[in-house]
C-alpha positions in Angstrom: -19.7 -11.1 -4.3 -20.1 -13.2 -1.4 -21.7 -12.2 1.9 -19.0 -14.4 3.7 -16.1 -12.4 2.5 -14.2 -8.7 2.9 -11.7 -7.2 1.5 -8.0 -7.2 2.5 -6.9 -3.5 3.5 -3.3 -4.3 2.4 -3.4 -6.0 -1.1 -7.4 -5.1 -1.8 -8.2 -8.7 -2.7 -11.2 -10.8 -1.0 -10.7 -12.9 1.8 -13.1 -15.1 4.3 -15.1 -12.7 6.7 -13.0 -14.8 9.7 -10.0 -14.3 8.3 -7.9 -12.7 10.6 -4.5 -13.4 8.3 -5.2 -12.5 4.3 -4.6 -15.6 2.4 -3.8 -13.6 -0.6 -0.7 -11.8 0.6 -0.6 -13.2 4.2 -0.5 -9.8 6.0 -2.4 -9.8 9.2 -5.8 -7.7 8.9 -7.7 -7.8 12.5 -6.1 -8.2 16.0 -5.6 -11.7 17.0 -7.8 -12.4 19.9 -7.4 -15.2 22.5 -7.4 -16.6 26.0 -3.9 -16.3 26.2 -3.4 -12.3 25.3 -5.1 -12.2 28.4 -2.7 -10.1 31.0 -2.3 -12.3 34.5 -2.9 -11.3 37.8 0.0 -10.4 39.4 0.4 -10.0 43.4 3.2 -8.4 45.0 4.2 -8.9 48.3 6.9 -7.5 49.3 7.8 -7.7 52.9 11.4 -6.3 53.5 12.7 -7.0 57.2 16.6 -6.2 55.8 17.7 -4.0 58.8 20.9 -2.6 57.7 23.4 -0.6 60.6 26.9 0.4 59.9 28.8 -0.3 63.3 31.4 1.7 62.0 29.5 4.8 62.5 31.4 7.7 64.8 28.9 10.1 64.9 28.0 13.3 62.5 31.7 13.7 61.8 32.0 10.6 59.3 32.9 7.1 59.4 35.5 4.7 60.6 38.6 6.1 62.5 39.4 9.8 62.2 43.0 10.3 60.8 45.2 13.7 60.8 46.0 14.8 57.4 49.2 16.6 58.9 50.3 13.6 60.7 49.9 11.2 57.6 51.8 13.8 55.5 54.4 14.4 58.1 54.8 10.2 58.0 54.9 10.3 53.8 57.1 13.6 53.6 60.2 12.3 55.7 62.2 10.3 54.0 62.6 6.9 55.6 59.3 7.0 56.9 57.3 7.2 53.7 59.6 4.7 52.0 58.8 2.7 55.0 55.2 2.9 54.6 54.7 3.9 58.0 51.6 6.4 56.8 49.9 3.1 55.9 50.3 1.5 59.2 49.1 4.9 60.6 46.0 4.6 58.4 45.6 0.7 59.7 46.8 -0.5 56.5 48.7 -3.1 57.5 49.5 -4.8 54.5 49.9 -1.7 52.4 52.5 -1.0 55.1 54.4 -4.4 55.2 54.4 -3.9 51.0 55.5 -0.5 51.3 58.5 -1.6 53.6 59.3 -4.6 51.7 59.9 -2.5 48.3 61.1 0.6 49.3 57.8 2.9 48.9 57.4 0.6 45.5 60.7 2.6 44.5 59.5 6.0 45.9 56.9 6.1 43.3 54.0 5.1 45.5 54.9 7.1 48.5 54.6 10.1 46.2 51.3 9.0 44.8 50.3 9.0 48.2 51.6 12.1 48.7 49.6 13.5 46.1 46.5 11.7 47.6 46.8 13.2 51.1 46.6 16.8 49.5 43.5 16.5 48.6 41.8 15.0 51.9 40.0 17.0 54.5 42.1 18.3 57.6 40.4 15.0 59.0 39.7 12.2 57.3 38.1 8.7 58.1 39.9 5.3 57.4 
């Protein structure tokens, strides 16, 4: 045997002592090592001047406009006034409102999802 050679751990034949591939059955058999495995430097800097402010802020009791939940529910609940939409204009929901007037409460079905919707909101709610 020659002092230039080793065995393959995979297939057990002799290969080259350099070999980093076994040319027998081609399985790798040492780490590949070069300039290029080499991890770069990498240098982050991050400087974040993003100052982000809600202007619709009203204090500790939530955001946007306060609205009563018994007011909206009185303008859902009476008849021409839910199929009117006037709960949406209430809320500022303009075009919900003009939609709302235009087709009837979207044939009494919406104004009762909204109905339903109300219910569940806090005494006051924010719009």
């Amino acid at each position: 045997m020659n002092e230039n050679t080793k065995f393959c751990k995979h297939c057990g034949n002799t290969i080259p002592e350099d070999a980093v591939i076994c040319t027998h059955c081609g399985r790798q058999v040492e780490k590949i090592e070069s300039a290029a495995s080499a991890q770069p430097q990498v240098v982050i800097n991050n400087t974040n001047a993003n100052v982000n402010s809600n202007t619709n802020y009203v204090g500790a009791g939530g955001y946007g406009n306060p609205k009563s939940k018994t007011t909206a529910i009185v303008l859902c609940c009476c008849g021409f006034f839910g199929i009117a939409g006037l709960h949406k204009f209430y809320e500022g929901k303009t075009v919900s409102g003009i939609l709302y007037l235009c087709t009837i409460g979207w044939c009494c079905i919406g104004t009762i999802i909204d109905l339903i919707a109300l219910l569940g909101k806090p005494s006051t709610y924010y719009v």
